[in-house]
N, C-alpha and C positions, 0 to 999 in steps of 0.2 A: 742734235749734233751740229756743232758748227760750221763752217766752211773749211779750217782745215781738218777738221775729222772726216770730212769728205773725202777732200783733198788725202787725205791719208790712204783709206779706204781705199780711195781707184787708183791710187799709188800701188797696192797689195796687191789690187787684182789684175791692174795691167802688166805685172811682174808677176804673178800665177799663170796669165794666156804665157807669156813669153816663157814659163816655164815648161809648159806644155808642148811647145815645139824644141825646149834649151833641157834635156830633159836631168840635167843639174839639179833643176827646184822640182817641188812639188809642187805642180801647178795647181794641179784641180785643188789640192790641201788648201792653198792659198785661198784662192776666189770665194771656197766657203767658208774658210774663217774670216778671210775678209769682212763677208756678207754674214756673219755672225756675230760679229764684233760690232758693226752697224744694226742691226735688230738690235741684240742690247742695248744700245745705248738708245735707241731711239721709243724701245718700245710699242705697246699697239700695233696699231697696223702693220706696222715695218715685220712682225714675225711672220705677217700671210707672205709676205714681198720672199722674206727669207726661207719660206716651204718651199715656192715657186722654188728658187734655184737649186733648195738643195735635192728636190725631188728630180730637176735635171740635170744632175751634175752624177745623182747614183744612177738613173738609166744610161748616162753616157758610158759611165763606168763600169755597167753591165755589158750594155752593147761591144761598147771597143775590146772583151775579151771573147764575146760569144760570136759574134758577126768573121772575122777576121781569124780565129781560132778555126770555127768551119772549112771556113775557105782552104786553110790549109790541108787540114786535117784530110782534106777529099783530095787535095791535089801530091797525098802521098806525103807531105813533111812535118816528120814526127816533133814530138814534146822534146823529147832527148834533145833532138836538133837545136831547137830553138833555145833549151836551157844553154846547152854547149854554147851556142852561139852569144849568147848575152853574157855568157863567163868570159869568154875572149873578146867581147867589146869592152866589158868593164877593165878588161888587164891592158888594154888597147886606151884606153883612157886616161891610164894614169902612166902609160907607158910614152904617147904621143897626144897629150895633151889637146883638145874639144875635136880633132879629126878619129883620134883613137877609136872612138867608139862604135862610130859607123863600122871604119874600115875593121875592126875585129869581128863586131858582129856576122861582117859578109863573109870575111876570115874563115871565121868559127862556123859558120851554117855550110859554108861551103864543102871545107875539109872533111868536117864531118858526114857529109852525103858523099864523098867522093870515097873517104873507108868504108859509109855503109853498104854502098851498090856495087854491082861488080857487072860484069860484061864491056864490050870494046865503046858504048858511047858513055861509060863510066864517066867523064867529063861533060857532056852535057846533060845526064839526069842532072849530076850535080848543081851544074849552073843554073836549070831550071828550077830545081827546087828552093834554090836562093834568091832567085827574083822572085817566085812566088812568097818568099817568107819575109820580102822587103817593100814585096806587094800589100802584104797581112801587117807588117810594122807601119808603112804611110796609111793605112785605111783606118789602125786603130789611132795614129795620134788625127787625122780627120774627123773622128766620130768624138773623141776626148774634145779637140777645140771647137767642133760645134759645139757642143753641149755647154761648153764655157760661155763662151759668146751668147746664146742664149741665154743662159744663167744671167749672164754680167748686164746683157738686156733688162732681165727681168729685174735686177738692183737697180738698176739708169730709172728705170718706170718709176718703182720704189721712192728713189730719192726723192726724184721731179716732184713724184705724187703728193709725198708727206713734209715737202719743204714749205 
């Protein structure tokens, strides 16, 4: 592959990680096709380069739902929740444009723990349950962009290696 198939390459991936925190693209998608697109062309070697990442990019992709799913799950904040809450970000998205999101999510988790519970600190279960569930959304995209950034390591080695 030449210098701008490179050059292309970490064009993809560097807008994959940015995807993973912008969460518009499909980040992880990116950095392994990216990183697949490169194995192809490059062949030999470069397929062990491209195991490496893709073997870290499915544990990330495990982790960031199992790790952080837990967390919740023990600290009382249901699936329901969380589903609700990602519907009102997405309608929050397209409602108010790249802030939408967030703010419906916390919207939507909130609300929804504030009809679920009942008694007089009915407001701060709630509240708690929404940091905890925004605690579980920054820990899974943390474990997503580790695993990228590794990954994307293990392609930089790659390159270096077989250029």
């Amino acid at each position: 592959m030449g210098d701008a198939g490179l050059v292309a390459v970490a064009a993809a991936i560097a807008v994959g990680l940015l995807g993973i925190v912008v969460p518009v693209l499909p980040g992880t998608v990116l950095v392994a096709v990216a990183a697949l697109v490169w194995a192809v062309v490059e062949g030999g070697q470069a397929w062990l380069f491209f195991a490496g990442t893709a073997v870290l990019l499915a544990a990330g992709q495990v982790a960031m739902y199992l790790l952080p799913g837990r967390r919740m799950t023990r600290a009382g904040v249901r699936g329901s929740t969380l589903a609700l809450g990602g519907l009102l970000g997405i309608v929050g998205f397209f409602a108010i444009p790249v802030v939408g999101l967030p703010l419906g999510f916390v919207l939507g988790v909130f609300l929804t723990e504030l009809v679920r519970t009942t008694g007089a600190a009915r407001a701060r279960r709630a509240w708690s349950a929404t940091v905890t569930a925004l605690k579980g959304v920054g820990l899974s995209v943390a474990i997503e962009a580790t695993a990228a950034l590794l990954a994307t390591g293990v392609w930089v080695v790659g390159a270096l290696t077989l250029r």
